[in-house]
C-alpha positions as CSV (number, residue, x, y, z in Angstrom):
1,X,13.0,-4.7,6.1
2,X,11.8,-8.1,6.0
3,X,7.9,-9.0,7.2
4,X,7.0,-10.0,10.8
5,X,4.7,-13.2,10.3
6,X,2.4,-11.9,13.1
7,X,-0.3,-14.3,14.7
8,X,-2.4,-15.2,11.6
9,X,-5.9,-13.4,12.1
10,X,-8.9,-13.8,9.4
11,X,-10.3,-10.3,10.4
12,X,-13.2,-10.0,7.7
13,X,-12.1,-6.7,5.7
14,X,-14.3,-5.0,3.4
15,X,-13.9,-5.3,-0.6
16,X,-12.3,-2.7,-1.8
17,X,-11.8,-1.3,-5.3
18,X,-11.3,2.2,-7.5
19,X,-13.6,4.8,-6.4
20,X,-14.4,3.6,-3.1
21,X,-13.2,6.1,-0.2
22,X,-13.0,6.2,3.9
23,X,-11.3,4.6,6.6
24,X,-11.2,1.0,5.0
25,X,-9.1,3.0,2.5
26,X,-7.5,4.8,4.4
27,X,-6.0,1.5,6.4
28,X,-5.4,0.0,3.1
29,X,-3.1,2.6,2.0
30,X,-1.4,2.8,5.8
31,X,-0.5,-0.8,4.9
32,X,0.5,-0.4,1.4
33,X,2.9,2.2,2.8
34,X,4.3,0.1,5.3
35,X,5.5,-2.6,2.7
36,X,6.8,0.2,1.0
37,X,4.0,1.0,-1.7
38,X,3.7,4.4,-1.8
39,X,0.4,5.7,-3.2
40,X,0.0,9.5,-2.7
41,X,-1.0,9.6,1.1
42,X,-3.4,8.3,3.0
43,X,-6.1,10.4,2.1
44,X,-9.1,7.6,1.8
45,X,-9.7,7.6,-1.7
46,X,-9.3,4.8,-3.8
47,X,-7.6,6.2,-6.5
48,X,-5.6,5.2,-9.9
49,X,-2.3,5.1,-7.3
50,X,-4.0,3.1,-5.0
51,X,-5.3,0.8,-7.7
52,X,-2.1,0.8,-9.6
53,X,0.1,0.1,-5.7
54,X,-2.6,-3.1,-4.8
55,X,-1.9,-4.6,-8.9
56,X,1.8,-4.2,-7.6
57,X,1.5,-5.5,-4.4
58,X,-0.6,-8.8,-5.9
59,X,1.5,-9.2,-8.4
60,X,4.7,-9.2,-6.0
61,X,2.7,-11.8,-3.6
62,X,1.5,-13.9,-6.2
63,X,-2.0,-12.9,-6.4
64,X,-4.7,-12.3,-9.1
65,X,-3.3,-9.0,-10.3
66,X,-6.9,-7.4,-10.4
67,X,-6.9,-3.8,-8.0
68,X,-9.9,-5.3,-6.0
69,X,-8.6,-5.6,-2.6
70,X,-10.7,-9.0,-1.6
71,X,-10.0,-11.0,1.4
72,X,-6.7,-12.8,0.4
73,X,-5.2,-9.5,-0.1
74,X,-6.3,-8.2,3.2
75,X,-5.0,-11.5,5.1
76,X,-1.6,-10.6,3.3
77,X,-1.4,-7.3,4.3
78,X,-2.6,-7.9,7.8
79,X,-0.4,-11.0,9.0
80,X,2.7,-9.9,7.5
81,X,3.6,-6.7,8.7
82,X,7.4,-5.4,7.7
83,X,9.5,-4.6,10.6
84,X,12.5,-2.7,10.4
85,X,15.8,-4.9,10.9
C-alpha cells in the first residue's frame, strides 16, 4: 500500500480528543483504518484505541505524539490517502 498524495485540501476539521463521539469520529477512525490503524470499529467514540491509534499514527508521521487530533493531523490524514498497489 503506499499513500496517494491527493490534491492538497485545508478542509477545517474539528479538534478532536478522548471522549468526544459522532461523525467527526467516526471519519477519523474510517481514516485511521485506511492507513491501517485499526481501532475497534468505527463506532464514533473517541476511545482509549482511538487515542492510543492517533499517538501511533503521529508518531509514525512525525507529529506531536499527543491523541488530540488538531489540524496537522487532519491535513495528514486527508491528502494522503493509501491506495492499494
Amino acid at each position: 500500500m503506499q499513500a496517494q498524495n491527493v490534491q492538497s485540501k485545508q478542509v477545517a476539521q474539528p479538534l478532536l480528543q478522548k471522549g468526544y463521539s459522532g461523525q467527526s469520529v467516526r471519519l477519523l477512525q474510517q481514516l485511521l483504518a485506511s492507513f491501517g490503524y485499526k481501532p475497534i470499529g468505527s463506532d464514533g467514540i473517541f476511545g482509549d484505541q482511538t487515542e492510543s491509534r492517533v499517538k501511533e499514527f503521529q508518531s509514525n508521521n512525525g507529529l506531536v505524539k499527543d491523541g488530540t487530533v488538531g489540524q496537522r493531523t487532519w491535513d495528514i490524514l486527508i491528502n494522503q490517502i493509501p491506495t492499494a498497489d
